[in-house]
N, C-alpha and C positions, 0 to 999 in steps of 0.2 A: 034420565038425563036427556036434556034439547040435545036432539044432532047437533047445530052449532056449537055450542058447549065442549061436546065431544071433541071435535074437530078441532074445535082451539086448545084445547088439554093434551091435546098428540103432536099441535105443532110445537106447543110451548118443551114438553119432553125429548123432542126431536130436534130442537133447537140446543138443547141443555147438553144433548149428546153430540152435536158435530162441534161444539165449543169445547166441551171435553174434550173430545178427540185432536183437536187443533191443536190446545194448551200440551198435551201428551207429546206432539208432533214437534212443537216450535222448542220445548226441553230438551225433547231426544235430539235434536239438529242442532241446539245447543253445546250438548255432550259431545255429538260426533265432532262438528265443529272446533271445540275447546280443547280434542283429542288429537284432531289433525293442526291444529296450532302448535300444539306442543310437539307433535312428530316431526313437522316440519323445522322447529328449533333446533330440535336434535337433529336433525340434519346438515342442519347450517351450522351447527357448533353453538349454535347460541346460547347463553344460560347454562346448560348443563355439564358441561364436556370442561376440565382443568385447561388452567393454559399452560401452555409448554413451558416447562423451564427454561429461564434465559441460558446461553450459551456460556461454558467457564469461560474467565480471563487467561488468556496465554500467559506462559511462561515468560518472564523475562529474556528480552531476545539478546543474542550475545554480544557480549561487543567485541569487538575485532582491530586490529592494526590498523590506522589509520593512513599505511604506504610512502610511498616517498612524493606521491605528484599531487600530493593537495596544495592546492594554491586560492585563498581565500578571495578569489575576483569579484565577491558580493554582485553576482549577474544573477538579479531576480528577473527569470523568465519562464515559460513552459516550455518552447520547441530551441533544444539547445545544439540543434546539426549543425547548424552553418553552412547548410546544402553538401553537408561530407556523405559519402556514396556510402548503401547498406541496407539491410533488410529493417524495413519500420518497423521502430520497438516504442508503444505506449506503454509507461510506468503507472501503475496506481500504485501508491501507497498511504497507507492509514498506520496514523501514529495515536495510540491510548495510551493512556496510563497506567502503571501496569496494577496500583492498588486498588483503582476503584474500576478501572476496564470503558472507562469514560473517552471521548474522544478528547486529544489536546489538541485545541483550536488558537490559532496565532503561530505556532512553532514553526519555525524555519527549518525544513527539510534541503541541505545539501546533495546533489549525487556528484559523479564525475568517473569517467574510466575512459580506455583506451578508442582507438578509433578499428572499423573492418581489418584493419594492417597492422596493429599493435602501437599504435601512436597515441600518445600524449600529449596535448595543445599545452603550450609552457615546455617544452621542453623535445629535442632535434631527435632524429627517427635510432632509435635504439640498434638497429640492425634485425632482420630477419623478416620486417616487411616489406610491400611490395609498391609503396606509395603511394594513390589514390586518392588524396586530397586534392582539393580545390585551387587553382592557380590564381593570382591577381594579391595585391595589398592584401596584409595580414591585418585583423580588427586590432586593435588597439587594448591594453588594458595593464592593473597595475593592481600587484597583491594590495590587499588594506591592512594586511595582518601577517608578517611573521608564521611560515607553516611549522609543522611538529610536525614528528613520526617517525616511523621505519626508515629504513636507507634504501638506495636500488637495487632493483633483482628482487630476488624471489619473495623478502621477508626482512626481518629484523628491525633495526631500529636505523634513527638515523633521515635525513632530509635532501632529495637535490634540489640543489638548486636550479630554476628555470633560466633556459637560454635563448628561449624569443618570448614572445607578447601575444602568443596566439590564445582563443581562448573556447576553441570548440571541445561541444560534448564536456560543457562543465553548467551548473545553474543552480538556482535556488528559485524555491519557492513555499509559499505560506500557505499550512492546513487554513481549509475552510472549519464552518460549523460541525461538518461531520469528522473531522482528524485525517482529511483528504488529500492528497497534491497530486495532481498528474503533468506527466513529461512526455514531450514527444522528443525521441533520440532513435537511434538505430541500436540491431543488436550487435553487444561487443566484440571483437576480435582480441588473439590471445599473443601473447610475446610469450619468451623464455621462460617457464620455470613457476609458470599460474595457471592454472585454471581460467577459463573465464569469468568475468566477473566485474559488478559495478562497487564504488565506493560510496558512503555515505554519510552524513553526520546531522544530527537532530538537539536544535538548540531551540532555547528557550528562552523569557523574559525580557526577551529585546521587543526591539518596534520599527517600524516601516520607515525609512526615511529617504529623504530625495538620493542619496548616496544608498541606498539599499539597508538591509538590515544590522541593525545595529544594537549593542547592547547584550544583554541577557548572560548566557552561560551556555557549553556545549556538556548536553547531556548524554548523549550516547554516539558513539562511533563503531559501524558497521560495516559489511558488505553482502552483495547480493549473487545467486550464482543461479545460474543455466541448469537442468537436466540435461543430461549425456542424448537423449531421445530428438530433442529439438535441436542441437547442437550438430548432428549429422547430418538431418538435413538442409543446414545453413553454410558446413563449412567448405560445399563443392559451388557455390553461387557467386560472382563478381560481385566484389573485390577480394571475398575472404579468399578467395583459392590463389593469389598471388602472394600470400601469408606462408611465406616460407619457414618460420618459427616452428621448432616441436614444438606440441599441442600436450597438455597437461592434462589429463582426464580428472574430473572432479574429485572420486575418493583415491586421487595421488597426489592432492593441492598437499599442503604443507602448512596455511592458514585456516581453510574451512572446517568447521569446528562439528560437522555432521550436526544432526538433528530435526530437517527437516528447516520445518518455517521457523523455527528460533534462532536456528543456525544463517537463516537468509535462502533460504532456496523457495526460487519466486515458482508461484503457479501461473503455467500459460498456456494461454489460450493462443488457436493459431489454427489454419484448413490447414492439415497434413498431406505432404505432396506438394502444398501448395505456399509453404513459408516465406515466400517471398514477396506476398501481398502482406505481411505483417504479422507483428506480434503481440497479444497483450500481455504485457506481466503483471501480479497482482501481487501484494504482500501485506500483513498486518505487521508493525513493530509494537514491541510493547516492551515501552522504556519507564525509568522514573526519575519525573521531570526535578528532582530535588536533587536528582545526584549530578557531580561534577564530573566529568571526563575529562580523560588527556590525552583521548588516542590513542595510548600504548598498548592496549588491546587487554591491559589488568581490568578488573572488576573496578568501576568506578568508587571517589568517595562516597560515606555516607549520604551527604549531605550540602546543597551551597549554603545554607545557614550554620552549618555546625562548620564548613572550612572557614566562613568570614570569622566567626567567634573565635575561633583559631589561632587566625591572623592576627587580628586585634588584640588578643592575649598577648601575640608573640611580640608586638609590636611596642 
């Protein structure tokens, strides 16, 4: 064999082997690569790892007595103080459904409850508060509706009737998309013979109108209640402490129906020590928007389509 010959036979085999070896290299980098993709997946949850099951539907939440001072003033608002003195209390509540656990969007969430002193707007100072309302012209305002319920004091049934035209720490306002509404109010103060605590009522099938809402049906009537924990630190701060009323401790209400969040017992948030910079209270309801309410704090009707068939039978 020509040395040249030679020499080109060893580079062309030498050639053959670092392209081997290449092809071997750019596989394995391949692998490793294809290896740490997928690790990395699994890392991130991607692809491989279940998804969490969604969370159960609560329990249908209770309904409750609808009290002696509801007074229907259809005042859609969010911040319902009227500059009345008290520790900021923002309300979130979410309102679903309780069949499908779906948010219900458009419903008219009511609250309404007493003021730092045990007061009632609609209605002159019951005894045992210490005053602390705002002085100058009272706002203006005029039921649309005929109230139900319970009678005064502690329970039962029965309605008073309002003796002025005041209308603080009362409002309404409309779930967003998510079954939403939030309130800026202060936290409540206690009269004679309750616990603390906010009123509520959640209606449905109405619609928004220059006069506020209107229409629909009341599906559920509730209340909401304080822990004993944040309560303490609330009730030695101006104006509660000029609240001369015995103080009702929660499991000695006579209306709260225990249970946690079904029964109304809101979760809050709040700096400890420091409750006087505010509160958040947080709640989920979960009502069903087909049934009829009347307040009385019984289990609702079945049904608004099965009472109109009802009626119409009867009629």
């Amino acid at each position: 064999m020509r040395p040249e010959t030679e020499v080109t036979s060893l580079s062309r085999r030498r050639a053959i082997q670092v392209a081997g070896a290449g092809a071997v290299a750019v596989s394995a980098g391949a692998t490793v690569a294809a290896a740490a993709s997928s690790a990395d997946a699994a890392d991130r949850g991607l692809g491989h790892r279940p998804k969490p099951a969604p969370e159960p539907c609560l329990a249908l939440t209770a309904e409750q007595v609808e009290g002696p001072y509801y007074l229907d003033y259809n005042l859609v608002r969010r911040d319902i103080t009227e500059d009345y003195p008290g520790v900021p209390l923002r309300l979130r509540l979410k309102v679903i459904d309780e069949t499908t656990c779906r948010p219900l969007r458009g419903a008219a969430v009511d609250i309404w409850h007493c003021s730092a002193v045990g007061e009632y707007s609609g209605y002159d100072p019951m005894g045992g508060g210490g005053g602390g309302g705002p002085t100058g012209p009272p706002p203006s305002g005029t039921p649309t509706d005929a109230p139900t319920g319970p009678p005064p004091g502690g329970g039962g049934g029965g309605h008073a009737e309002p003796t002025n035209d005041l209308t603080f720490l009362r409002g309404t306002q409309l779930t967003n998309r998510h079954g939403v509404v939030e309130f800026d109010t202060l936290f409540p103060g206690w009269y004679q013979g309750r616990a603390i605590h906010i009123h509520t009522k959640v209606k449905v099938d109405g619609e928004l109108t220059d006069d506020g809402y209107e229409g629909g049906h009341q599906c559920h009537t509730g209340q909401f209640y304080f822990e004993e924990e944040a309560v303490l630190q609330m009730v030695g701060l101006d104006p509660y402490v000029t609240n001369t009323a015995t103080r009702v401790l929660l499991d000695e209400d006579g209306i709260y129906p225990g249970g946690g969040v079904t029964g109304g017992l809101l979760k809050l948030r709040y700096r400890k020590g420091h409750i006087e910079r505010g509160v958040l209270g947080v709640i989920t309801m979960s009502v069903d928007p087909a049934a009829v309410n009347s307040g009385s704090g019984a289990q609702p009707s079945a049904s608004a389509s099965a009472s109109a068939s009802a009626s119409a039978s009867a009629s």
